[in-house]
LOTORFI-540020 format. One record per residue (C-alpha): residue in three letters; x, y, z. Coordinates in steps of 0.5 Angstrom, whole numbers, plus 2048, in hexadecimal, padded with zeros to 3 digits. Layout:
BEGIN
ALAXYZ;...
//
This chain:
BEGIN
UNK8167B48AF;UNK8117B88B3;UNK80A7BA8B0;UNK8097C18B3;UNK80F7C38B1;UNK8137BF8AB;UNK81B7C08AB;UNK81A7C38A4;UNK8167C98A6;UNK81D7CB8AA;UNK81F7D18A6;UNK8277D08A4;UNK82A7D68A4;UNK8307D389F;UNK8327CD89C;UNK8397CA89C;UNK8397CA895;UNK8407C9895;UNK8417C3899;UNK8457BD896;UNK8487B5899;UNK84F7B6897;UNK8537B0895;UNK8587B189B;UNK8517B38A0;UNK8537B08A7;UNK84B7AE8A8;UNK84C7A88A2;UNK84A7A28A6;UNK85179E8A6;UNK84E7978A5;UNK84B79989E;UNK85079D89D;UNK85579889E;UNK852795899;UNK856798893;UNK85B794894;UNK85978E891;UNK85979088A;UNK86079288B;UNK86278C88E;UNK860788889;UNK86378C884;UNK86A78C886;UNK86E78A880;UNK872783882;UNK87277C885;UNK86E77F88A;UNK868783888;UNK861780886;UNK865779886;UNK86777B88D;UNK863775891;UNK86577088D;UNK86D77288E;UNK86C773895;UNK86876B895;UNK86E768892;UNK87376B898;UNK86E76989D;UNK87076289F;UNK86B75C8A0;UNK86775A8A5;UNK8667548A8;UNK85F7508A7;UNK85A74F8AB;UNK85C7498B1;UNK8637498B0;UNK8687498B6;UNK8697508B5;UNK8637538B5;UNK86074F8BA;UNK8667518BE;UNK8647588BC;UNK85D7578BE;UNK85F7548C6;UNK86275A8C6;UNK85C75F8C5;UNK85875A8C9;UNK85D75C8CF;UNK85D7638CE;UNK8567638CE;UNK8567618D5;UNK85C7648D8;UNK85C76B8D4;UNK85576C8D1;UNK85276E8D8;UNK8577748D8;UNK8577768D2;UNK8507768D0;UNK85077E8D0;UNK85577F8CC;UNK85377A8C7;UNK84C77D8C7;UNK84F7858C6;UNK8547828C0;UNK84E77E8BD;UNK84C7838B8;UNK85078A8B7;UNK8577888BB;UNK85B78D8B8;UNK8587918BD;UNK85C78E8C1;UNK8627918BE;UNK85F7988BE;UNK85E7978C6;UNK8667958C6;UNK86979B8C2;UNK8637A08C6;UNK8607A28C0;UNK85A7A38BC;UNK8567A48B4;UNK8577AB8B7;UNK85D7AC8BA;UNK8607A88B4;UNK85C7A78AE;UNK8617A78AA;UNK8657A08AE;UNK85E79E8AF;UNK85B79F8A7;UNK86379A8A6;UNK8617958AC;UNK85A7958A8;UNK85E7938A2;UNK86278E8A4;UNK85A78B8A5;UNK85778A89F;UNK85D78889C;UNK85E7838A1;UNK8577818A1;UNK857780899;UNK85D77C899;UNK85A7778A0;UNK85477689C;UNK858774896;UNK85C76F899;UNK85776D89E;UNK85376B898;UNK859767895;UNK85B76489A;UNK85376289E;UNK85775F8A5;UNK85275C8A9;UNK8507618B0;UNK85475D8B6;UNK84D75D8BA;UNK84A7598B4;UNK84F7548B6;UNK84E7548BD;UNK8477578BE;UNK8487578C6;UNK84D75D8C4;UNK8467618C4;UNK84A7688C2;UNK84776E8C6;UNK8457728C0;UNK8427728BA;UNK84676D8B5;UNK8487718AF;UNK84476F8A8;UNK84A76D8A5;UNK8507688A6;UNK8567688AB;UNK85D7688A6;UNK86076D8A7;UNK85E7718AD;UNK85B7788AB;UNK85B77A8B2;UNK8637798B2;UNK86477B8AA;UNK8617828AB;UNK8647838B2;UNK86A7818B0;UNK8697878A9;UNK86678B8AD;UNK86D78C8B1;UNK87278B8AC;UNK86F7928AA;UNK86E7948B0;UNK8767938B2;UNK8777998AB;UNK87379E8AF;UNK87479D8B7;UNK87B79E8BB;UNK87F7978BB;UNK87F7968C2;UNK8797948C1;UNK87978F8BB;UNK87A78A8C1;UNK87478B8C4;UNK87078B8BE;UNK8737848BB;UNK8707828C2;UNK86A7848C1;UNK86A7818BC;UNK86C77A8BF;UNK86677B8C4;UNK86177D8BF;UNK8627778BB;UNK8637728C1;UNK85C7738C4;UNK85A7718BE;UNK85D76A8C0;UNK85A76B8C7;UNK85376C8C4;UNK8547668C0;UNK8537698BA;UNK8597688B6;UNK85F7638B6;UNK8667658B8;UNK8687658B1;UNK8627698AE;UNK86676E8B2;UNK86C76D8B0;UNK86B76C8A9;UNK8677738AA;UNK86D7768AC;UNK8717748A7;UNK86C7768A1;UNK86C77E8A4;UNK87477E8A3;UNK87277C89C;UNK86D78089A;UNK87078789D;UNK876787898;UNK86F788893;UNK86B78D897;UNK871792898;UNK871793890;UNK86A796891;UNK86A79D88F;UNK86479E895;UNK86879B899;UNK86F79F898;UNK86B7A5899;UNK8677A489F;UNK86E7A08A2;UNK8717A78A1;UNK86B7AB8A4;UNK86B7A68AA;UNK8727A88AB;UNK8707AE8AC;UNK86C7AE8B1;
//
């Protein structure tokens, strides 16, 4: 960029005419990377598949309408948490808003350079789980809480899309379940209760209902099955294994 002396009339002495960006290159962004999965998920040859949000929707029960006895229990219920668990909790509220799988890298003490093969699974369980949520949110377009309850006043960005069931929950749920075939046991309980926290603060923020939350849960369970038949996933699951 300089004008008195241009980069390019920089003499160099040999070019890495050799250089290559191999398949298995440590250096692939994982969040793209991971995308690769999708088309094999969509092709798994069975009820699941490219039918997978449909089978998984039809498992899911129903719920209840807007002003209902339960939902407005519901609603008292995040109304209160609001008050009395909010204030402390807005930290973790604000660090799990976005990436919380990190939150999981921080309780196993690993990294995308440590692990990269853990973390390149974590990153799959993601996009599957992303296109699943999409999927069935769009099915089943539940109202937020805060739309109801306006005073509910979420401390974060509402997310452009609807409540049923919860993402946060889904993919922290899917994410753990791989987790579980790759970490000691004596941890498995640590990450189901963080898995349970991540998904209760959505509560707290106002975000979701209580049976988004579970509803995700429940469709994680569902979908695992399906992941676990990608040949992506076998093999990354086998590599992380390793590490």
């Amino acid at each position: 960029m300089r004008a008195d002396r241009p980069l390019a009339d920089f003499q160099v002495n040999q070019l890495n005419t050799g250089a290559t960006f191999a398949p298995d290159d440590a250096r692939w962004d994982p969040d793209l990377l991971s995308l690769e999965i999708l088309h094999e998920f969509l092709a798994v040859p069975d009820a699941a598949g490219a039918a997978a949000w449909k089978a998984v929707a039809g498992a899911l029960p129903n719920f209840d309408a807007n002003g209902s006895a339960a939902v407005m229990t519901e609603i008292d219920r995040l109304r209160v948490l609001a008050v009395t668990e909010r204030p402390e909790a807005l930290g973790e509220i604000l660090e799990q808003d976005q990436n919380f799988q990190l939150t999981m890298l921080h309780l196993l003490m690993i990294n995308g350079l440590s692990h990269p093969k853990t973390h390149l699974l974590m990153k799959l369980a993601a996009r599957v789980g992303e296109l699943m949520m999409i999927q069935l949110k769009r099915h089943f377009s539940r109202a937020r809480p805060s739309q109801i309850c306006p005073t509910l006043y979420p401390p974060v960005a509402m997310p452009g899309h609807s409540a049923y069931p919860a993402g946060h929950a889904l993919i922290a749920r899917l994410t753990a379940l791989c987790l579980k075939q790759v970490v000691p046991p004596e941890v498995h309980d640590s990450l189901d209760e963080l898995v349970r926290r991540i998904s209760i603060n959505r509560l707290i923020a106002g975000l979701h209902f209580a049976t988004d939350n579970s509803a995700g849960v429940q469709a994680a369970d569902l979908i695992f099955p399906v992941l676990q038949q990608c040949p992506l996933y076998q093999s990354t699951l086998a590599a992380a294994q390793n590490e």
